[in-house]
PyMOL Python script that loads the backbone (N, CA, C, O; Angstrom):
from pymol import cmd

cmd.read_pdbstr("""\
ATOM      1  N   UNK A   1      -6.219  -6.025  13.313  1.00  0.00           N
ATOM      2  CA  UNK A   1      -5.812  -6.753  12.135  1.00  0.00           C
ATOM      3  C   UNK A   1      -6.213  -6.005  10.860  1.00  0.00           C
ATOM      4  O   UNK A   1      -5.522  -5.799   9.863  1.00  0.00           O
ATOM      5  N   UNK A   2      -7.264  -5.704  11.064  1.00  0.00           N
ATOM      6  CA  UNK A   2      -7.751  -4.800   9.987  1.00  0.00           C
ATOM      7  C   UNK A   2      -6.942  -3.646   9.572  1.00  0.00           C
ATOM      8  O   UNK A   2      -6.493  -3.568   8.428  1.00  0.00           O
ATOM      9  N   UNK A   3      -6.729  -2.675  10.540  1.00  0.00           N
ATOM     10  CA  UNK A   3      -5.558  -1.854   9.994  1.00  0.00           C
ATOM     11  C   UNK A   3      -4.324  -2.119   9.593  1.00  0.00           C
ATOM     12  O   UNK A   3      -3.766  -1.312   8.849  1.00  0.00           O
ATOM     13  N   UNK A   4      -3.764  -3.118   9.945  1.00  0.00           N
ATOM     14  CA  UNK A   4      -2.756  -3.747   9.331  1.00  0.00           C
ATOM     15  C   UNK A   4      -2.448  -4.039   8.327  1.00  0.00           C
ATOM     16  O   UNK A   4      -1.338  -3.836   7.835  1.00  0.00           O
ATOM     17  N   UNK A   5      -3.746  -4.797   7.613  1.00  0.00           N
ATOM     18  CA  UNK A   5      -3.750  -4.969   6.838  1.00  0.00           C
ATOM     19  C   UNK A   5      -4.252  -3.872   5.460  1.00  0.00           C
ATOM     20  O   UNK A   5      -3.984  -4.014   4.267  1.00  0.00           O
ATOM     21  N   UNK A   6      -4.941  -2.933   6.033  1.00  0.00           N
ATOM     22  CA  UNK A   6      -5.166  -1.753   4.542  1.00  0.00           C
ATOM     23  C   UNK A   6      -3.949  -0.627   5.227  1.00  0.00           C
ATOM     24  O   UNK A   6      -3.967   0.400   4.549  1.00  0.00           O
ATOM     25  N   UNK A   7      -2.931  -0.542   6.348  1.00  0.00           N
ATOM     26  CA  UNK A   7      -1.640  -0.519   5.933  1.00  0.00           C
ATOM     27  C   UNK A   7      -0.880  -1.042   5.128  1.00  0.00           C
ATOM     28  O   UNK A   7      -0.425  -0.325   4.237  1.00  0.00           O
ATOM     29  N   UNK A   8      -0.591  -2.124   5.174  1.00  0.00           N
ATOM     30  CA  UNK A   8       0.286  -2.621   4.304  1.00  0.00           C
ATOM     31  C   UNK A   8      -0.467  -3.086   2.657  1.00  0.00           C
ATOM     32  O   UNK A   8       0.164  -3.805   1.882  1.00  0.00           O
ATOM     33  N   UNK A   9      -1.596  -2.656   2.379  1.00  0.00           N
ATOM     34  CA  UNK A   9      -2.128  -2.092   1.309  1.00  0.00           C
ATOM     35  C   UNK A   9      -1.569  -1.244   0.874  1.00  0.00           C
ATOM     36  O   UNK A   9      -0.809  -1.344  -0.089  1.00  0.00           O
ATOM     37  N   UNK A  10      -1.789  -0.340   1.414  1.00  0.00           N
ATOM     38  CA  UNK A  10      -1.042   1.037   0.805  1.00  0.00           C
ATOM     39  C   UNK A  10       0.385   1.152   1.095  1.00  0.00           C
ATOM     40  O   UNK A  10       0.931   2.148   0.619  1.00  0.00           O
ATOM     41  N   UNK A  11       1.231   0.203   1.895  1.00  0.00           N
ATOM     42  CA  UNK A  11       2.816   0.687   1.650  1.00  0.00           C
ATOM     43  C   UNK A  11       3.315  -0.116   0.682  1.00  0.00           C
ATOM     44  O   UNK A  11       4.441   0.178   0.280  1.00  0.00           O
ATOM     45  N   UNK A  12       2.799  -1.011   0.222  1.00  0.00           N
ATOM     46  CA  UNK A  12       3.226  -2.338  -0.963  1.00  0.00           C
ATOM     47  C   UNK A  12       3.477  -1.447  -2.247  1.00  0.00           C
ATOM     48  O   UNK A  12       4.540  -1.602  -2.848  1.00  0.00           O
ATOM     49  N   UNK A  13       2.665  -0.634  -2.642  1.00  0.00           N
ATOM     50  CA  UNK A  13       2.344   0.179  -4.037  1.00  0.00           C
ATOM     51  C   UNK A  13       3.147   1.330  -3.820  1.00  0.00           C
ATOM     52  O   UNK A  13       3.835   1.943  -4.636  1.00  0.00           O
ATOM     53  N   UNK A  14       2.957   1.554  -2.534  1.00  0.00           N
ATOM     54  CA  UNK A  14       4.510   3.066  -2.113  1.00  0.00           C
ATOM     55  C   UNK A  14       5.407   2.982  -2.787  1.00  0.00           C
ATOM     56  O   UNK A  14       5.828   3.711  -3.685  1.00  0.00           O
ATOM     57  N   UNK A  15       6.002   1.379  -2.062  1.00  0.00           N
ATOM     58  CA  UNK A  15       7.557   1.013  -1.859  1.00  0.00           C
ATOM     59  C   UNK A  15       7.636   0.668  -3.772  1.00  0.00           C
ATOM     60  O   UNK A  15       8.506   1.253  -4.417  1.00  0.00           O
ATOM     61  N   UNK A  16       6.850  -0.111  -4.346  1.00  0.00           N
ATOM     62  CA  UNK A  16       7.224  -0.124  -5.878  1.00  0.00           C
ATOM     63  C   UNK A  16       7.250   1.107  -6.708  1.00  0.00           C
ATOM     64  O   UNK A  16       7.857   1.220  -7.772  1.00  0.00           O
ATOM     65  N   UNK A  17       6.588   1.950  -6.166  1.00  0.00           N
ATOM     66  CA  UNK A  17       6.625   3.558  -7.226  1.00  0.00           C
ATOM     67  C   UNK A  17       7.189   4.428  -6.723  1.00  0.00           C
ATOM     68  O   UNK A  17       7.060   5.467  -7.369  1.00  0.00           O
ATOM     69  N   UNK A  18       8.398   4.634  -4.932  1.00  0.00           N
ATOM     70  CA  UNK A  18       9.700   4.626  -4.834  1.00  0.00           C
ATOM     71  C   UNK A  18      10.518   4.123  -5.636  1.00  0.00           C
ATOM     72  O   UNK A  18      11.252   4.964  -6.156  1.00  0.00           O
ATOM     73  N   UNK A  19      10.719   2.882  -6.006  1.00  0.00           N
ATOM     74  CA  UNK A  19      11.754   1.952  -6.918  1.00  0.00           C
ATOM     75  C   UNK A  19      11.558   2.525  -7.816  1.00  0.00           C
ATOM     76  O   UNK A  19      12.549   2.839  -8.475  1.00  0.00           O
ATOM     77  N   UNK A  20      10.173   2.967  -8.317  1.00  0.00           N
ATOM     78  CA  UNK A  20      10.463   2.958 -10.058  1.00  0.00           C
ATOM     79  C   UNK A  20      10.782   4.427 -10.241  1.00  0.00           C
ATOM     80  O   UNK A  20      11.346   4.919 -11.218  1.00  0.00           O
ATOM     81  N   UNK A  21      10.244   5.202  -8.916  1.00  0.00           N
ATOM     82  CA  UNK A  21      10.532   6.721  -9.576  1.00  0.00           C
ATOM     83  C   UNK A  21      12.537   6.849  -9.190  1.00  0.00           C
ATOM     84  O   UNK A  21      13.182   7.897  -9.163  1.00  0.00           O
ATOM     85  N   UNK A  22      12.898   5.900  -9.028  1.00  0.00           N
ATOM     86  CA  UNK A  22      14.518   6.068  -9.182  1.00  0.00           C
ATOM     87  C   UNK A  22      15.083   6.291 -10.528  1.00  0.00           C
ATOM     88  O   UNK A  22      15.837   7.203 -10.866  1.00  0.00           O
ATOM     89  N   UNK A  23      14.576   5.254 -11.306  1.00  0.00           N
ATOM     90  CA  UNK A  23      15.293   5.101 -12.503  1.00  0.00           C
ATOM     91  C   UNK A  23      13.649   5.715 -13.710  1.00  0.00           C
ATOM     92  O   UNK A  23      13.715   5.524 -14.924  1.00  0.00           O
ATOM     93  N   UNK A  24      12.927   6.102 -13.345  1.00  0.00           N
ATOM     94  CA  UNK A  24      11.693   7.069 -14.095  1.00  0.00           C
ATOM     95  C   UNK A  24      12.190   7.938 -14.701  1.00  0.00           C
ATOM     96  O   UNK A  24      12.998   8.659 -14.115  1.00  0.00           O
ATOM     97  N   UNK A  25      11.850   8.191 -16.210  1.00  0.00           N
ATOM     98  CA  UNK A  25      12.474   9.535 -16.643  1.00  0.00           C
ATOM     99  C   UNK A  25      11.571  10.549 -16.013  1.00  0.00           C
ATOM    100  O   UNK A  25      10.442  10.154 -15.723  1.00  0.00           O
ATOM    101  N   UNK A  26      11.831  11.568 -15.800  1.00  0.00           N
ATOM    102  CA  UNK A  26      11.004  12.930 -14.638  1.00  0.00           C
ATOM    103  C   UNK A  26       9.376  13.277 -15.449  1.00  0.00           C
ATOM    104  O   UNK A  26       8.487  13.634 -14.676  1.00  0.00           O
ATOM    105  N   UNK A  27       8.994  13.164 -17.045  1.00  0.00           N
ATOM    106  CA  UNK A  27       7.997  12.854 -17.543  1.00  0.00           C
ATOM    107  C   UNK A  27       6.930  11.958 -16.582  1.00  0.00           C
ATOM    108  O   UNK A  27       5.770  12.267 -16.312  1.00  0.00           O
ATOM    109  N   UNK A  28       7.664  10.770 -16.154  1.00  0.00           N
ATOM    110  CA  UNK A  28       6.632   9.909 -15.818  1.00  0.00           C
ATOM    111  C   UNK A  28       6.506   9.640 -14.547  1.00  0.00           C
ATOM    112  O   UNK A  28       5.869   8.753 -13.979  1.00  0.00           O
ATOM    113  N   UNK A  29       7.394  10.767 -14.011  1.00  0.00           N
ATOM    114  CA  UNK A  29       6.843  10.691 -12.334  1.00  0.00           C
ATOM    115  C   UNK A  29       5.367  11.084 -11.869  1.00  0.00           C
ATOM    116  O   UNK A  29       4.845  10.391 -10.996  1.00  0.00           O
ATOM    117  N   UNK A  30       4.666  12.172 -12.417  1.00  0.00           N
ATOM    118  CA  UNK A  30       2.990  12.123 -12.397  1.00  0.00           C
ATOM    119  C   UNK A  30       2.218  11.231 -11.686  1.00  0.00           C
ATOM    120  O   UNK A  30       1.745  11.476 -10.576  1.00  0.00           O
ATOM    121  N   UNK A  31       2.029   9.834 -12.514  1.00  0.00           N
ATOM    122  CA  UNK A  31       1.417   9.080 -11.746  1.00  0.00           C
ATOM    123  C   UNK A  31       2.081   8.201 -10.438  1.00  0.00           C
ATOM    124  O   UNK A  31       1.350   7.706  -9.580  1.00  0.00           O
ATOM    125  N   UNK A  32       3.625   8.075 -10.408  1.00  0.00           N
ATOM    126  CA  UNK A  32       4.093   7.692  -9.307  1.00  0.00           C
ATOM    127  C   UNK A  32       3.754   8.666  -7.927  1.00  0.00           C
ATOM    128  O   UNK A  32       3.526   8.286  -6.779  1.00  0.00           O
ATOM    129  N   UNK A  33       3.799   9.860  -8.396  1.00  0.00           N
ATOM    130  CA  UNK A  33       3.979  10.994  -7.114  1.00  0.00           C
ATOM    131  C   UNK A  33       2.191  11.077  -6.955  1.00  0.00           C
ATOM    132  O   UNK A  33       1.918  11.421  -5.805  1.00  0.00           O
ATOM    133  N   UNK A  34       0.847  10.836  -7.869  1.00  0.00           N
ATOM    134  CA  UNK A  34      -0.266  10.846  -7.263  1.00  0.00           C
ATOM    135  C   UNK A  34      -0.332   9.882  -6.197  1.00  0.00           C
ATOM    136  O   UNK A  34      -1.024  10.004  -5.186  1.00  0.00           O
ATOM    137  N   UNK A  35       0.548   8.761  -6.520  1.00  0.00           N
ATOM    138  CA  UNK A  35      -0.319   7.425  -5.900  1.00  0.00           C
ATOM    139  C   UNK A  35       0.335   7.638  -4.404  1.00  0.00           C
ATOM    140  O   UNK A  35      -0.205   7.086  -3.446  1.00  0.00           O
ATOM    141  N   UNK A  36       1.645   8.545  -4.205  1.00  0.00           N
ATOM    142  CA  UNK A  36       2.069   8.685  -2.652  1.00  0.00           C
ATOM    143  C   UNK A  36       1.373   9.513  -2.338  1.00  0.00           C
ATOM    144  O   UNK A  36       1.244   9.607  -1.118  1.00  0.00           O
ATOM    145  N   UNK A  37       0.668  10.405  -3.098  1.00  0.00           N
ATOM    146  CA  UNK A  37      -0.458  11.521  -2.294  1.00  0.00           C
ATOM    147  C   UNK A  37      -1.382  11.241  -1.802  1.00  0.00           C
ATOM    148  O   UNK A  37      -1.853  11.761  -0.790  1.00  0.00           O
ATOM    149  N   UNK A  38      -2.026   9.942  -2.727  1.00  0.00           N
ATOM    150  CA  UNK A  38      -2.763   9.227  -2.428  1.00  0.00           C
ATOM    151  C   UNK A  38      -3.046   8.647  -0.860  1.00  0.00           C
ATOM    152  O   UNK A  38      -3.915   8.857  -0.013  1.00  0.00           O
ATOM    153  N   UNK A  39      -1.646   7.671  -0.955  1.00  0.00           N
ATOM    154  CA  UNK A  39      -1.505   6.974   0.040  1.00  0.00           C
ATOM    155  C   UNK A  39      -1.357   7.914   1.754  1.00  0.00           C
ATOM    156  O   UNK A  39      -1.725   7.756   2.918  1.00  0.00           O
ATOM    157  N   UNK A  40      -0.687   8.765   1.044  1.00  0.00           N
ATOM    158  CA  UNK A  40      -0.116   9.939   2.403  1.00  0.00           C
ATOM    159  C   UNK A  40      -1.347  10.118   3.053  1.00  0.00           C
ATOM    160  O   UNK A  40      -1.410  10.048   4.280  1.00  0.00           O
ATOM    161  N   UNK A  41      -2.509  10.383   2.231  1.00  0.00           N
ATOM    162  CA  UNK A  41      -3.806  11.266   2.427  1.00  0.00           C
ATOM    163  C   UNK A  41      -4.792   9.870   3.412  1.00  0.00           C
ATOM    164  O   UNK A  41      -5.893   9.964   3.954  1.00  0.00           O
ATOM    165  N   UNK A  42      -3.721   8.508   3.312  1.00  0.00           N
ATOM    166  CA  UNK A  42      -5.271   7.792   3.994  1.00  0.00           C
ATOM    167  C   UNK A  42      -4.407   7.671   5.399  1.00  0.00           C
ATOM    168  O   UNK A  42      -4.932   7.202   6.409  1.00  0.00           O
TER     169      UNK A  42
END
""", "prot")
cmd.dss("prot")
cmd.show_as("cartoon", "prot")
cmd.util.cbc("prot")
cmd.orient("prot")
């Protein structure tokens, strides 16, 4: 249960800074693309 749950921790914040880096001007992808490095890395 536990992993489940700090999975879907970290795919919740993925899946919204996917969405936003769609329509992101390329400036403000930075912090969208740390937070999947982030996530990739746990």
């Amino acid at each position: 249960m536990a992993i489940k749950n700090r999975l879907l921790s970290k795919l919740k914040p993925t899946y919204v800074s996917m969405n936003m880096a769609e329509n992101a001007h390329p400036q403000k992808l930075h912090p969208i693309l740390h937070r999947l490095t982030e996530a990739r890395a746990c």
